[in-house]
N, C-alpha and C positions, 0 to 999 in steps of 0.2 A: 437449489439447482439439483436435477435429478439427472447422474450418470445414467443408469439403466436405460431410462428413458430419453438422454440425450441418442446413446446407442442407437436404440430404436428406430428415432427417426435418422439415422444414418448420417448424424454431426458428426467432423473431425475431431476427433480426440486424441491429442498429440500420448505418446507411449508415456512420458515423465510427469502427467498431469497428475496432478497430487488427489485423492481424493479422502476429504477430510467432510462428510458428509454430518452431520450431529453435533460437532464438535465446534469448540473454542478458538477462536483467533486471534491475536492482540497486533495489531498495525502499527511500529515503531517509525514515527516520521521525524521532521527534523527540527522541529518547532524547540529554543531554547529550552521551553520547561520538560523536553524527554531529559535531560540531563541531568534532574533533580529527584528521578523517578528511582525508587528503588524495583528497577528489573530481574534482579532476583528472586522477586515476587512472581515474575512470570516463570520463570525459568522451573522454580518448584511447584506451582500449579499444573504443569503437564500440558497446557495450551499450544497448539501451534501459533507460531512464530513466521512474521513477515517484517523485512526491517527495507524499510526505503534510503535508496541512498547510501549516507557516509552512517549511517543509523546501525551496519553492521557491526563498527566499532563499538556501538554500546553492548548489543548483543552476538557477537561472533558465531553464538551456539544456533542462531537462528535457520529457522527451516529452508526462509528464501528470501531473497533479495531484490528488488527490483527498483530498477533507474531509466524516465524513459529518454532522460538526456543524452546524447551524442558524445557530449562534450564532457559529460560525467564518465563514461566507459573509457573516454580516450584518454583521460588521465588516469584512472585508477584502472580500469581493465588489465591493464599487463601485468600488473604487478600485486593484484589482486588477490588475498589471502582471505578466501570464506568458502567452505566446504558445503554448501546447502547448493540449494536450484538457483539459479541466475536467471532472471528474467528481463525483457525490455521490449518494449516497443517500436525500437529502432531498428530496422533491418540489416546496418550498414555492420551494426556489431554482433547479429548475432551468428550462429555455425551456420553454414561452413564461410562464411564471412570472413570473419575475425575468429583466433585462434584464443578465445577466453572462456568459455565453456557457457556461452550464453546461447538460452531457446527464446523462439521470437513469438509474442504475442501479436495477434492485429488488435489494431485503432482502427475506430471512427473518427477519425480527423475531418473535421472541426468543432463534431459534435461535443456538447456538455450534458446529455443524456446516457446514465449506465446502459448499460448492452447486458439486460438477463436472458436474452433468447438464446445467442450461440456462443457454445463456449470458445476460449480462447481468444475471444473478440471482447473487448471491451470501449467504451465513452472515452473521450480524450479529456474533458476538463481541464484541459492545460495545467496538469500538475501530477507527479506520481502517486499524491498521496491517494488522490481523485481513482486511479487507474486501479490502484492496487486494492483498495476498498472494492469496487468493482471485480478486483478478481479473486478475493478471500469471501463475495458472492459465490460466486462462481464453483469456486474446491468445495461448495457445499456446509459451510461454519454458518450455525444458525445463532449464536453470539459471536459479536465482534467486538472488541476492545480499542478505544483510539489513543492511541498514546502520544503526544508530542505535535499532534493538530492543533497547534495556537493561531494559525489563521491572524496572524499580526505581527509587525517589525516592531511596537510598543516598545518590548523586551530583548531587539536583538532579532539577528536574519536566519540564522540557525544557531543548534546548541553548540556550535565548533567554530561559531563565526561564517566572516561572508568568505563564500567560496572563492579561488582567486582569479585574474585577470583569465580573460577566455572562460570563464563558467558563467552560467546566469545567475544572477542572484533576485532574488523576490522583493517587489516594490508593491506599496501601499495598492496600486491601481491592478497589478494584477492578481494578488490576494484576494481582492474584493470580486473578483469573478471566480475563483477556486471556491470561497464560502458559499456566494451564490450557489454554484453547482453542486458542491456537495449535500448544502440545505437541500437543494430540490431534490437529490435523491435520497433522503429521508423514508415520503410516504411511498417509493418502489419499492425498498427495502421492506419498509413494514408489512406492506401487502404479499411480503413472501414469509411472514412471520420468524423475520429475523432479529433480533434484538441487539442495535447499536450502541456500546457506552461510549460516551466520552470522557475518559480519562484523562484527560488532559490538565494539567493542574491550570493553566490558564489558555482560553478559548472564545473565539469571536463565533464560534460554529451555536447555532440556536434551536435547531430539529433534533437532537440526538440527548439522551437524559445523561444530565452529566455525576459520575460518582467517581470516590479514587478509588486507585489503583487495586488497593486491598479490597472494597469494597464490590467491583468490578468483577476482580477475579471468582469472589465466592458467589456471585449473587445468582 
């Protein structure tokens, strides 16, 4: 994605929009095997950093954040301890809304196709991991890293356990259209010559070449 040329043709471009054009990205999700990840690996690579979700507790130091649950911001929002960008797709949380330092992206709602056209806009996917991929497109990272995209309850619903009463937590049936979605945007991706790892120590995801983490990072 080309800032200059988003300019150009006279797309909004919020003032906090990150721009990470050339550069490295690693997408920390909440799949049990980020837990087993040694992310200090990232941390000393110099890569930008995006952590979905509770995925900030892995890495605190992370650039951004983003959760496009509701129900995620209204528990942890207030009390929220991470210095980077807040992100979400939900209007209800972001400024001058709610008082937690969150900028709002728009969704395609109901769409499962990424959104490379305009910034700031991205494909719903019904899932952040979906969204946020989509938007480390977007800041411009022509490698992407996935970290903790297991894409299955096999092993567990996240690396922290299932979220509590009043949160969603992920079922076999909806996984299976996250994977969908994300596989088909694979060849988007590629035709922007961007290079996806998947990192992920264990993964139902099949479009994306899978290496570890160490491996990922140097390649």
């Amino acid at each position: 994605m080309n800032l200059e040329l988003a300019k150009s043709l006279n797309q909004d471009i919020p003032s906090w929009w990150p721009n990470w054009h050339g550069l490295t990205c690693v997408i920390i999700a909440g799949g049990p095997s980020a837990k087993s990840q040694d992310l200090a690996l990232v941390r000393e690579s110099g890569a930008k950093v995006v952590v979905v979700n509770n995925a900030h507790e892995l890495a605190p130091w992370a650039d951004v954040l983003f959760a496009c649950d509701l129900a995620w911001w209204r528990r942890y929002g207030p009390d929220l301890q991470f210095e980077g960008l807040r992100l979400s797709t939900d209007r209800s949380v972001c400024e001058p809304v709610a008082p937690w330092r969150v900028q709002c992206v728009m969704v395609d709602k109901p769409s499962d196709r990424m959104n490379f056209a305009q910034f700031n806009r991205v494909g719903w996917g019904g899932n952040s991991g979906f969204q946020a991929l989509n938007l480390a497109v977007q800041f411009g990272c022509m490698k992407i890293v996935l970290v903790g995209f297991d894409m299955t309850t096999a092993y567990g619903l996240h690396w922290h356990g299932a979220h509590p009463a009043g949160m969603n937590n992920p079922s076999e049936g909806n996984i299976a259209r996250w994977r969908r979605a994300l596989d088909a945007a694979a060849d988007q991706i590629e035709h922007l010559g961007i290079d996806v790892i998947n990192a992920s120590v264990i993964s139902t995801l099949t479009r994306y070449r899978k290496a570890s983490l160490a491996e990922a990072l140097s390649a």
